[in-house]
N, C-alpha and C positions, 0 to 999 in steps of 0.2 A: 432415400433416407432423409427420415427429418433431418433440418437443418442445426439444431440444437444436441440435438444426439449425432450428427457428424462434427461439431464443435467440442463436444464432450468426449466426442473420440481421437478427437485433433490434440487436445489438453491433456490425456489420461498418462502420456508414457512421461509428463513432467514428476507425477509426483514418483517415477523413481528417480530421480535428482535428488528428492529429500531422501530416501534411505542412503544413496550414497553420499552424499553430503560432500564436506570439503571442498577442493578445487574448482569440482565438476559444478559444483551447486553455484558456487559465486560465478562462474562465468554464466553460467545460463542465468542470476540476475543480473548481471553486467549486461544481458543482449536484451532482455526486459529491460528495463533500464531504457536503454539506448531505444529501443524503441515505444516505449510510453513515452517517453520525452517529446521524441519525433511529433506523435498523436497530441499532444499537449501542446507544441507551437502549433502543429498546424491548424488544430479546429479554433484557435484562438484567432488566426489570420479571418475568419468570416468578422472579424468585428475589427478587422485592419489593423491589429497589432501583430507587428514583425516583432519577432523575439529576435536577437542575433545568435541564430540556433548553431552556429559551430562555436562560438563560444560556452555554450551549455555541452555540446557533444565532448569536447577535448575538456569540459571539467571532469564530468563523467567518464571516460578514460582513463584520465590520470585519479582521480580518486578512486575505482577500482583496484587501477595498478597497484595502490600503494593504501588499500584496505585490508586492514587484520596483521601490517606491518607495523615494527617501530617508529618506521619514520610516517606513518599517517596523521597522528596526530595536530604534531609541528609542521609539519611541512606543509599540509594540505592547508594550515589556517592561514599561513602566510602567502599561498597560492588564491585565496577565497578573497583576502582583503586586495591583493592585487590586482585580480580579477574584475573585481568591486568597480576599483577605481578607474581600470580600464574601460568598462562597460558605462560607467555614469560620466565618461566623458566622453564618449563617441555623440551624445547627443548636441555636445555643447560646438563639437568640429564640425559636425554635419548634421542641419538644421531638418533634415528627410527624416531622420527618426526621433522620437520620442521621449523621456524619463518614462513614460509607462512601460516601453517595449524594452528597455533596461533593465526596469523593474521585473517584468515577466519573464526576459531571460534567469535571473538568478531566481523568482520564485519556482521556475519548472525545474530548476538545477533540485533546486532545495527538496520539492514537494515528490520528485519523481525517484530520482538517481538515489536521493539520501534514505528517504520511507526504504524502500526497496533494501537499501545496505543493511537495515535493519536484522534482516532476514537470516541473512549473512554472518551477522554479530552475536545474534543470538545461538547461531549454530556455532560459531567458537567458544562459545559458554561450553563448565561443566554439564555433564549430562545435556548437553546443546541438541546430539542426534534424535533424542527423545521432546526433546522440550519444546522444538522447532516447530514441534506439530500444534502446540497451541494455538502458533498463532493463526494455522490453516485452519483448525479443527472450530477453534471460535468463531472464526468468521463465515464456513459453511454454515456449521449448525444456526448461526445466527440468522443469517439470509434464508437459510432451509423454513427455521420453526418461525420468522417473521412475515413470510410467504404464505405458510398453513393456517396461521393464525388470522391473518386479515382478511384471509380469503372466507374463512368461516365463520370468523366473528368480528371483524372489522365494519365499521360504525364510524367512526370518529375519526375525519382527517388530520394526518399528523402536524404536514407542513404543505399544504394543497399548491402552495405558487411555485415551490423547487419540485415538489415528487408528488402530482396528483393520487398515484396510487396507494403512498404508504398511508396506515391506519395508527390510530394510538395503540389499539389492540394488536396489531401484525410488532410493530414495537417492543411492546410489552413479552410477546410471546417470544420475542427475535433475542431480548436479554435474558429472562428465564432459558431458555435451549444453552445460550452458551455458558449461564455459570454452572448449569446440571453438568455440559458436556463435559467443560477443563477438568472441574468437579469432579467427577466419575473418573477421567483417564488420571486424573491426580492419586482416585483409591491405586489404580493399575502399576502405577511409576510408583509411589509408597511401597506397594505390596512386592517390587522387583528388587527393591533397594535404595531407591531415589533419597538422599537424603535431605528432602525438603515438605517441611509440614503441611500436610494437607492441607490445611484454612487457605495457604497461598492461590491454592490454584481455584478454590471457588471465589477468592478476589479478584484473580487475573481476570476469569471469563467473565465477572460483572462487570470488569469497567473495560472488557472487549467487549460487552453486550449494549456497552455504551459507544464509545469509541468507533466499532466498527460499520454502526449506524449513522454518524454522525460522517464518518469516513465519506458513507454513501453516496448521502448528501449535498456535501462539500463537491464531487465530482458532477453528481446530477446540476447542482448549481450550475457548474464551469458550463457545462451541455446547453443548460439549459438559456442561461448568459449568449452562448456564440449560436445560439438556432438550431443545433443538430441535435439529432436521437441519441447516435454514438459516437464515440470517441473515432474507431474506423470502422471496416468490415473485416477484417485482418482474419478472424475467427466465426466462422458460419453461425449465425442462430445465437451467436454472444457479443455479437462487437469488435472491438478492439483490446488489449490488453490494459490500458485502465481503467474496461468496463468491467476485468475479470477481477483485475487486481485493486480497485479503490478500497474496498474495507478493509482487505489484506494487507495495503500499505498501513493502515493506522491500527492493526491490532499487533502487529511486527512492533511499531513502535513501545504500547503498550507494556507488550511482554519483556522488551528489552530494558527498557528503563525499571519496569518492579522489580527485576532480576537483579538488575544491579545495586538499585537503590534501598529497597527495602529486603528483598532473599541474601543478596550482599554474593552472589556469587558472579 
């Protein structure tokens, strides 16, 4: 069996996670999480920065623990700036490590564990079981019609030194797919009840048609930065899980913050 299509089959029994949602879903990104993180110190070590990765692990723990709680907000802030300062003084005790590798323990914390919560948050949202799908639904379509598009009419390199492959046109076509897609599933959720005006969701999917590209990006950089292809091999014919999940972390974002900020729900 292709290796892609055994990947594909390795991934397929997550998305029921998302119909059943709750509990079941936050833990399964709690173990996401936990190990994108992992994939994130360690391709970072080929360029010899030590993250202090149980300090990032036991953030990611206890911020799970105590997410979609009362006491997460407060608590976890005063846990974050303690952390802080625990971590920006291990360099000055012991001279072996770094402020960079301080540094990248708390941006792995932030960029992996946090994206990822996102997922989570949005699924405690009104209408969350539905809405959750955005942020998957943008980011396939996005990488789907960005793929078809460059491959056929791609011309024009986007950003040739992070991602020889991507085109302006695979781009272009990768934004258009997601605001059609939100777009369309937005007629679907209007038409079931959903009480939130359609304009929203063909905004969502434009600026996940942005976002989730940029997502891309930003990971291929890291990659591209430490020498390696992927993140691991964890996943046959895909990589590692922040090879599956980098645009899905920044369209999670995305959806959660318009939600809140501008839908107000």
């Amino acid at each position: 069996m292709n290796n892609r299509y055994l990947g594909a089959l390795i991934l397929s029994p997550l998305i029921i996670f998302l119909f059943v949602g709750g509990i079941f879903l936050k833990y399964l990104t709690f173990v996401l999480s936990l190990m994108g993180l992992y994939e994130f110190y360690k391709v970072l070590k080929e360029k010899n920065i030590h993250a202090f990765s149980i300090v990032g692990y036991v953030l990611c723990i206890i911020y799970f623990l105590t997410l979609g709680t009362k006491i997460n907000t407060d608590l976890f802030f005063y846990i974050v700036i303690l952390t802080t300062l625990i971590v920006l003084s291990i360099p000055v005790i012991n001279i072996k490590y770094t402020f960079i590798d301080a540094g990248t323990t708390l941006l792995g914390f932030l960029y992996v564990p946090v994206f990822f919560s996102f997922i989570v948050l949005v699924n405690n949202k009104s209408y969350g079981n539905y809405l959750i799908w955005l942020i998957f639904l943008s980011s396939w379509i996005c990488d789907t019609s960005a793929y078809y598009s460059g491959k056929f009419f791609g011309k024009n390199k986007l950003c040739p030194k992070v991602s020889p492959k991507k085109t302006v046109e695979g781009s272009i076509g990768g934004f258009i797919g997601s605001t059609l897609s939100c777009g369309l599933f937005g007629v679907y959720l209007v038409n079931i009840g959903v009480n939130i005006s359609l304009i929203h969701f063909f905004i969502i999917g434009a600026l996940c048609g942005i976002l989730v590209q940029f997502g891309d990006l930003v990971a291929s950089s890291i990659k591209r930065y430490a020498g390696v292809k992927d993140y691991s091999n964890l996943i046959p014919g895909h990589g590692g899980v922040l090879d599956r999940f980098d645009s899905i972390l920044f369209s999670a974002v995305v959806v959660f913050y318009y939600l809140t900020f501008i839908v107000r729900i």
